[in-house]
C-alpha positions as CSV (number, residue, x, y, z in Angstrom):
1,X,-34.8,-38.4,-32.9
2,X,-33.3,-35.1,-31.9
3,X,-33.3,-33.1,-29.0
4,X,-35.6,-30.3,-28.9
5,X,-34.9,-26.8,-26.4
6,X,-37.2,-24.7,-26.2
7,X,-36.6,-21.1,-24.6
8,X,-39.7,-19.5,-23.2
9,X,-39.0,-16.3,-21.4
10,X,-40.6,-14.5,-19.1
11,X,-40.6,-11.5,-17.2
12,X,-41.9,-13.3,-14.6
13,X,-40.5,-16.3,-12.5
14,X,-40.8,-20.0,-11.8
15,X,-42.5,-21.3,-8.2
16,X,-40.7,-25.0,-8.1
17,X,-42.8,-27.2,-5.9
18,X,-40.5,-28.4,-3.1
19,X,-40.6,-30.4,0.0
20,X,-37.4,-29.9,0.7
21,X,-34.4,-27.1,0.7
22,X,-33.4,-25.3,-2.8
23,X,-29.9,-25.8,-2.7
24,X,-27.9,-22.2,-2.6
25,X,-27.8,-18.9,-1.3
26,X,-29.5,-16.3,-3.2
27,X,-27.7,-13.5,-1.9
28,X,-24.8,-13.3,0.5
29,X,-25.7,-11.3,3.7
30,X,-23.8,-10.9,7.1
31,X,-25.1,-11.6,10.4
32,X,-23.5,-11.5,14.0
33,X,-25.2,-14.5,14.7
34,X,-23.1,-17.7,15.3
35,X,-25.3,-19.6,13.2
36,X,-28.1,-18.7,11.3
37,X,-30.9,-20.0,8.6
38,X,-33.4,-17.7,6.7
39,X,-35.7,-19.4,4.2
40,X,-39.1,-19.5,2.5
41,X,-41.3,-22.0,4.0
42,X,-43.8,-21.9,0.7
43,X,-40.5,-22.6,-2.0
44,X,-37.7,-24.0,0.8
45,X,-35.8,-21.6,-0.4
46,X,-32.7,-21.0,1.4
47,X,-32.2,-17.1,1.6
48,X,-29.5,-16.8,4.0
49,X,-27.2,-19.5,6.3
50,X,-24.0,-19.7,8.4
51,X,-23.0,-22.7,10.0
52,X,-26.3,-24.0,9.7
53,X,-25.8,-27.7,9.8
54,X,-23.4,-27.2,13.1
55,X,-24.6,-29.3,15.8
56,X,-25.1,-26.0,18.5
57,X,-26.9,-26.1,22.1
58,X,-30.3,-25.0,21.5
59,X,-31.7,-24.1,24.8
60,X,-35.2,-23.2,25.0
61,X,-35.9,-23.8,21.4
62,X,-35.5,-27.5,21.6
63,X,-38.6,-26.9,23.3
64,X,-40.4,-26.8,19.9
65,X,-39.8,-30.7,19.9
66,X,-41.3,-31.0,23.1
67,X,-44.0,-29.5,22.3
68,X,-44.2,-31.2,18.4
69,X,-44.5,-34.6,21.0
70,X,-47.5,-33.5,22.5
71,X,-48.9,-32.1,19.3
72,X,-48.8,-35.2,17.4
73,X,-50.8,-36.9,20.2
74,X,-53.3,-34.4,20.1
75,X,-53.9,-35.0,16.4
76,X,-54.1,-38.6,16.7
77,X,-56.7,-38.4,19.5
78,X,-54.5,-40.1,22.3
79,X,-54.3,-36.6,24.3
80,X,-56.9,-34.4,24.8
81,X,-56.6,-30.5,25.8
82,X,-58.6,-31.2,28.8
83,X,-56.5,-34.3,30.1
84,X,-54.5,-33.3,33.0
85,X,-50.6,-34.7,34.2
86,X,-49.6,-34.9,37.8
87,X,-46.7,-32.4,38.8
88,X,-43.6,-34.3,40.8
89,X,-41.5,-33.1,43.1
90,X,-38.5,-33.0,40.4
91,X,-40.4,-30.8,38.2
92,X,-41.6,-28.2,41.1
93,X,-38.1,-27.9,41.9
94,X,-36.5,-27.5,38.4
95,X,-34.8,-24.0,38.2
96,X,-34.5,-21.8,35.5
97,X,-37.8,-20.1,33.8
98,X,-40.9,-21.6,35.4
99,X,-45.0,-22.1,34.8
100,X,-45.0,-22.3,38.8
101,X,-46.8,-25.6,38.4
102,X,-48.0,-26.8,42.5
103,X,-46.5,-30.1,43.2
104,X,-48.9,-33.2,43.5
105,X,-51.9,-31.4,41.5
106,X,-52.8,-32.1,38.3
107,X,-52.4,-29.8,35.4
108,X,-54.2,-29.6,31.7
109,X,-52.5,-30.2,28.6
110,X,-53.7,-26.9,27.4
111,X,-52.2,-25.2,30.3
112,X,-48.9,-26.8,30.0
113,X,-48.6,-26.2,26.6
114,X,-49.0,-22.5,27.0
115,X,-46.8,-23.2,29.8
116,X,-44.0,-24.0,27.8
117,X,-44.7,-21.7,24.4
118,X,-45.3,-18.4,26.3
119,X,-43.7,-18.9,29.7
120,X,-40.8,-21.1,28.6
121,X,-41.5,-23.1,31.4
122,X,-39.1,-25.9,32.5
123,X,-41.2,-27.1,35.3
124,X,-43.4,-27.8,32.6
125,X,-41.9,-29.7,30.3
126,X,-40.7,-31.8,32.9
127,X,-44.2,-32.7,33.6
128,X,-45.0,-33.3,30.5
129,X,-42.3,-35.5,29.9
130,X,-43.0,-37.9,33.3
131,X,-47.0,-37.8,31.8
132,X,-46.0,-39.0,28.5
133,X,-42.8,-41.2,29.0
134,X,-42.2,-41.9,32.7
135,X,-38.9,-40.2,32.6
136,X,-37.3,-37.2,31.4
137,X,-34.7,-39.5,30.2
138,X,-37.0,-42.0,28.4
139,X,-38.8,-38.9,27.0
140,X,-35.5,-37.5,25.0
141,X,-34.5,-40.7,23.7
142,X,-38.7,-40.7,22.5
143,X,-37.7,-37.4,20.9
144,X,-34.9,-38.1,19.2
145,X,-36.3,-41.3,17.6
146,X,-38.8,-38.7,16.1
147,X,-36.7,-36.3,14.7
148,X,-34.8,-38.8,13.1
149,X,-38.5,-39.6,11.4
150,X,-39.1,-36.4,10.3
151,X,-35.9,-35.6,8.5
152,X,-33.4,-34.7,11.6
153,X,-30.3,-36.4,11.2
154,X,-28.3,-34.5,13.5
155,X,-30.4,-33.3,16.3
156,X,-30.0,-35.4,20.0
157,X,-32.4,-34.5,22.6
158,X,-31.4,-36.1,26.7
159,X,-33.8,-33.7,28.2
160,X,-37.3,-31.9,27.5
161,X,-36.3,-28.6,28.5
162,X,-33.1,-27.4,26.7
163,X,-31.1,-27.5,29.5
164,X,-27.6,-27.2,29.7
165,X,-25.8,-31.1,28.6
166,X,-22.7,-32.0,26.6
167,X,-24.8,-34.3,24.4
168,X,-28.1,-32.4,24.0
169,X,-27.7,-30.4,20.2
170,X,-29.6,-29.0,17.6
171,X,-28.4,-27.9,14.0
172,X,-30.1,-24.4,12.9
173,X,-31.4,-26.1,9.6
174,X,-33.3,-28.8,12.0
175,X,-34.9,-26.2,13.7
176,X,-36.0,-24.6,10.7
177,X,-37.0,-28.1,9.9
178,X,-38.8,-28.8,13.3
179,X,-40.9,-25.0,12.8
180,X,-42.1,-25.7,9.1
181,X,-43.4,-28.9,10.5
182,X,-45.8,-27.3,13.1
183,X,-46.5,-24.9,11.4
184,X,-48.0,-27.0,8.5
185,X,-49.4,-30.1,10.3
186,X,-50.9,-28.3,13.4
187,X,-53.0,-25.3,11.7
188,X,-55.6,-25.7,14.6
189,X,-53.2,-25.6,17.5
190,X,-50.8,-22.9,16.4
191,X,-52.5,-20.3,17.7
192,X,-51.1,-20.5,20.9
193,X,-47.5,-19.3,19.8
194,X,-48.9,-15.4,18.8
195,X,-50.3,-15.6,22.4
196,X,-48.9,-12.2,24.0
197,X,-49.2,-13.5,27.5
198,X,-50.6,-16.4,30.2
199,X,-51.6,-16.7,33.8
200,X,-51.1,-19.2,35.8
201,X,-50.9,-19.8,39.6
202,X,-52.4,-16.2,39.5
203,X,-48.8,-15.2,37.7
204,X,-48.9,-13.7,34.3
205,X,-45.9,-13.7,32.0
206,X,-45.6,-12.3,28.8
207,X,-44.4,-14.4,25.8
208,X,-40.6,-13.9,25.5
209,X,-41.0,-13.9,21.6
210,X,-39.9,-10.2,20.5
211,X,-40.8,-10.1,17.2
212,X,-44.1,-10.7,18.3
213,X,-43.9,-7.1,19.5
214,X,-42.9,-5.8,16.2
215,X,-44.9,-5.1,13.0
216,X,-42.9,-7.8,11.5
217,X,-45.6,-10.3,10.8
218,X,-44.8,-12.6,12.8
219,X,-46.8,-15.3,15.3
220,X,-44.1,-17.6,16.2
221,X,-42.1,-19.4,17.6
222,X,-39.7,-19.9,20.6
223,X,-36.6,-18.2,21.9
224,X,-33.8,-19.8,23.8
225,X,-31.1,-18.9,26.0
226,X,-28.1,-20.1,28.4
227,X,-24.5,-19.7,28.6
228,X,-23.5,-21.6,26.6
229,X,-25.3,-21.2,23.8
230,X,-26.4,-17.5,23.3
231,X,-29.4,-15.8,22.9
232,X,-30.8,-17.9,20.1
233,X,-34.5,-17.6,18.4
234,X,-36.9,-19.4,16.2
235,X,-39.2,-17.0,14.2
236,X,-41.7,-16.9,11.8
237,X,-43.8,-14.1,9.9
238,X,-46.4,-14.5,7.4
239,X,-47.2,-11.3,5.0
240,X,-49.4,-12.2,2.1
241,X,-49.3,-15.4,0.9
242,X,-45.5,-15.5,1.9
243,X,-43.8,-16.8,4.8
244,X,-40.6,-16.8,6.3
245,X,-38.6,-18.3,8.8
246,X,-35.4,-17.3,10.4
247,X,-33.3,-19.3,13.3
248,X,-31.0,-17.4,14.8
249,X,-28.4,-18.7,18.0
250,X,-25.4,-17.2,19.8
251,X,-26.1,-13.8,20.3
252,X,-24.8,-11.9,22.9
253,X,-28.0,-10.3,24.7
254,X,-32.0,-9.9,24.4
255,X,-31.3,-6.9,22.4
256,X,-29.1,-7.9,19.7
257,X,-31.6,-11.2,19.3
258,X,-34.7,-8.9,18.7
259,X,-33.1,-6.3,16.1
260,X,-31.5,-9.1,14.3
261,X,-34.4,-10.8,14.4
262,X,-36.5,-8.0,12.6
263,X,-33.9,-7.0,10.7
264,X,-33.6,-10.5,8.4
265,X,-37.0,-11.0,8.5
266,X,-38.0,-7.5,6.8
267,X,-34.6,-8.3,4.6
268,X,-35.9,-11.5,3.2
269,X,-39.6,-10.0,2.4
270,X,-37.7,-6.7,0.6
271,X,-35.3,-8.6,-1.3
272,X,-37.6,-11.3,-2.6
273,X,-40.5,-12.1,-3.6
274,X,-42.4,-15.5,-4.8
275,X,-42.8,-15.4,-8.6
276,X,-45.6,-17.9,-10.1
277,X,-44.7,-19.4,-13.9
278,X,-47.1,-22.2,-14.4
279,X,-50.5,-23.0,-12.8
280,X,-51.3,-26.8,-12.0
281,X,-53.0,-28.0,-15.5
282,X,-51.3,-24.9,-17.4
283,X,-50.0,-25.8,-21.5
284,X,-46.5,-25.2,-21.7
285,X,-45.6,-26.5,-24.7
286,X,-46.8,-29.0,-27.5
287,X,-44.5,-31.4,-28.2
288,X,-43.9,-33.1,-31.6
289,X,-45.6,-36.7,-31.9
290,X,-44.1,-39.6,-34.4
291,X,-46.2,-41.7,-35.3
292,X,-49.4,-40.5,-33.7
293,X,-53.1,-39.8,-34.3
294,X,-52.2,-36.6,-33.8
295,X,-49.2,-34.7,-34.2
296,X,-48.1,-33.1,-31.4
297,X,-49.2,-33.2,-27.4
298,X,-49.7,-30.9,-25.1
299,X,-47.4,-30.8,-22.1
300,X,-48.0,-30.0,-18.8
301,X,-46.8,-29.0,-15.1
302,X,-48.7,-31.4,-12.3
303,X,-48.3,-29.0,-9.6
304,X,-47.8,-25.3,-9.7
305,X,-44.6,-24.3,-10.5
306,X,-42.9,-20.9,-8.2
307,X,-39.8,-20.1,-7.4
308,X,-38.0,-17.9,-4.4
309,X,-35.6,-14.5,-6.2
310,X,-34.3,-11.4,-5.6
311,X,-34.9,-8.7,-8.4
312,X,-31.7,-9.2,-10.3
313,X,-32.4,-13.2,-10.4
314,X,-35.7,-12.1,-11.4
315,X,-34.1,-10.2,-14.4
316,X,-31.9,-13.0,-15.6
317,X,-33.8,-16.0,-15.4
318,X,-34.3,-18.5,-18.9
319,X,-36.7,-20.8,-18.6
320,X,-36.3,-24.1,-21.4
321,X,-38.5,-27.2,-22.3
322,X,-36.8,-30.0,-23.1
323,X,-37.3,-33.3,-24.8
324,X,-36.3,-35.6,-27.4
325,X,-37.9,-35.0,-30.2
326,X,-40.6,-36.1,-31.8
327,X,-42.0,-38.2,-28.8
328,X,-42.7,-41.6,-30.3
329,X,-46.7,-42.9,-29.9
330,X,-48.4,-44.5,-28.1
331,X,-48.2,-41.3,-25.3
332,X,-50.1,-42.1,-21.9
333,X,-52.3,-39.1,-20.1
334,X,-50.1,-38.1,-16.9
335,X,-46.8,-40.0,-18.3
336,X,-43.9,-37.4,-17.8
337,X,-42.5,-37.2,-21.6
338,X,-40.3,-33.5,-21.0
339,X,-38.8,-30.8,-18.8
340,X,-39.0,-27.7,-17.7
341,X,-35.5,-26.6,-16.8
342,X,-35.3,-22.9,-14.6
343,X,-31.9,-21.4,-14.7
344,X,-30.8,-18.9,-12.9
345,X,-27.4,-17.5,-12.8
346,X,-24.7,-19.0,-9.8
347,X,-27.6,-21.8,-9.4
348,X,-28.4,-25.1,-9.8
349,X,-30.6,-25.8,-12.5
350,X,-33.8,-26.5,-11.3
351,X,-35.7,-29.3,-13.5
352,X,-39.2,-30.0,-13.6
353,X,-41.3,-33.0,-15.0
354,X,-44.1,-31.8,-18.0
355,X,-46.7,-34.5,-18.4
356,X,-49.0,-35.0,-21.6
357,X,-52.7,-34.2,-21.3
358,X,-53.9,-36.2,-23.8
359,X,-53.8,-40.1,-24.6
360,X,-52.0,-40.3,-27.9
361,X,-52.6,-43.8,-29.8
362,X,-50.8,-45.1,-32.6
363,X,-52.7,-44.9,-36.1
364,X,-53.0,-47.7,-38.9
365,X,-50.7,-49.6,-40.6
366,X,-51.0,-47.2,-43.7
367,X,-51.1,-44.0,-41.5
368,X,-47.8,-45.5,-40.1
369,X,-46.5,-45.9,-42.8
370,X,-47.2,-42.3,-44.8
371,X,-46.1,-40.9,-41.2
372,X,-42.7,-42.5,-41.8
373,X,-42.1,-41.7,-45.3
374,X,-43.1,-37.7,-45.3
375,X,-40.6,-37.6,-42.1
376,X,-37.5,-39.4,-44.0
377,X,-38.1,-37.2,-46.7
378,X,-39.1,-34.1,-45.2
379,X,-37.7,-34.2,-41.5
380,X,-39.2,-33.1,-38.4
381,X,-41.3,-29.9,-39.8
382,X,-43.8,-33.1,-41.9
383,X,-45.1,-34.2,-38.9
């Protein structure tokens, strides 16, 4: 048997399926932020990222885990929006931005969650943390033992606010990580992040997202500040079918955050774009059969197949089937028998499985055998 490529090409691109990251940089682009991650949520395509798997002091944004921890009980029906949590003392007093919660009343989860989305507030997530753990502590050791289920190796959490602690770090990519994960599981609830503003204890506060400002897009998702760490952000815009999420940290003012903000965001959606090569159940190729009742089998892709370029990747791209050839009988329906390999200059190859459609059985004994002989005398181009 030999191997068989096949070149198909297109002037239009591949969509890989992926549940995680496409390795590589499409194109190289600077950014004053300390660290920083741009990709496309639908591909996980990494567009942009500096020093993005650098454990950094998140502020604020580690909020988003905070809030993931009352989003999950939400979905599972353990929390409802309604319940209420009784405010201490501790998280009256805590300092920095407040939801001005009273101490020793009671306070809906719906509240506090808009408490701590729009209003960034600390005295919040303190109470949420005491309602759902008993301790702040005992509530960041709960966190991290999450993130380390969804795919965060490197993320610590020893409070529920973000504030200021030797051990409490984030890595950009997590966050990026932690913001595809809400965004996806908790459709219903996700609302709340475009919310321009909430009152409460007769105080209104405006979200402190900027880009929600902007016509960027965007509905999402949490800023973050201290000394320590910069002016940081977690963003998200949606145009079309597309979106994109950047994380941003270690800026030096409000200012510099928002333009930078905008300015990768409307950089990713110029640059790129989200090219479809296969539908689910699409023919890419027949393959040749040996020994079959028929001679060749269709070969498809399971899932959709797109892929995340710029225009000049666009412009180069070769896509190949591959396979040894001719694919001996008996062929199973939905056995993966070839593949698709998308290259792309200064990339990894990226390699898809094609399946047959059809259930090939093996003939007779004389079919067999005629089979054989017209393909040892005439090669592959008998069968």
């Amino acid at each position: 048997m030999s191997q068989r490529l096949s070149i198909i090409r297109r002037n239009i691109v591949v969509w890989a399926v992926c549940l995680g990251f496409t390795a590589g940089t499409a194109q190289a682009l600077d950014t004053p932020a300390r660290e920083a991650f741009v990709f496309d949520m639908n591909t996980g395509t990494v567009l942009m990222e500096k020093n993005a798997d650098e454990l950094m002091p998140p502020a604020s944004m580690s909020k988003l885990m905070t809030v993931t921890m009352v989003l999950e009980r939400l979905k599972e029906g353990s929390l409802k929006m309604e319940d209420t949590l009784p405010v201490s003392e501790a998280a009256w007093k805590k300092g920095g931005s407040k939801m001005f919660v009273r101490v020793d009343t009671r306070v809906k989860i719906s509240d506090l969650l808009r408490g701590v989305i729009i209003q960034s507030g600390n005295d919040a997530c303190i109470v949420i943390a005491e309602g759902l753990a008993g301790s702040e502590e005992a509530f960041g050791d709960a966190m991290t033992a999450r993130a380390r289920e969804l795919g965060m190796e490197k993320s610590v959490f020893k409070n529920a606010t973000g504030w200021p602690h030797p051990e409490h770090r984030m890595t950009a990519r997590e966050l990026g990580i932690l913001a595809k994960y809400i965004i996806e599981n908790f459709p219903e609830y996700y609302g709340i992040f475009s919310e321009i503003d909430f009152t409460f204890s007769d105080i209104k506060q405006g979200n402190r997202n900027p880009l929600l400002y902007k016509s960027t897009g965007a509905d999402g998702l949490k800023t973050g500040h201290t000394e320590e760490s910069g002016y940081g952000l977690v963003g998200s815009a949606k145009r079309d079918d597309r979106r994109l999420i950047v994380v941003l940290n270690g800026l030096t003012s409000a200012k510099e955050r928002s333009r930078e903000g905008e300015r990768l965001l409307e950089w990713g959606f110029r640059e790129f774009g989200n090219y479809s090569l296969f539908k689910p159940g699409d023919i890419v190729d027949n393959a040749r059969v040996w020994l079959g009742e028929t001679d060749t089998v269709p070969l498809t892709v399971e899932e959709g197949v797109t892929i995340t370029l710029s225009r000049q990747e666009r412009k180069s791209m070769v896509v190949k089937v591959a396979y040894n050839e001719p694919i001996p009988a008996p062929i199973l329906k939905g056995t993966p028998v070839a593949q698709l390999l998308i290259e792309i200059p200064d990339k990894e190859v990226i390699t898809v499985p094609l399946i047959a459609t059809e259930n090939i059985a093996r003939p007779g004994v004389v079919r067999r055998l005629t089979s054989a002989v017209e393909y040892l005398i005439f090669g592959p181009s008998a069968q």
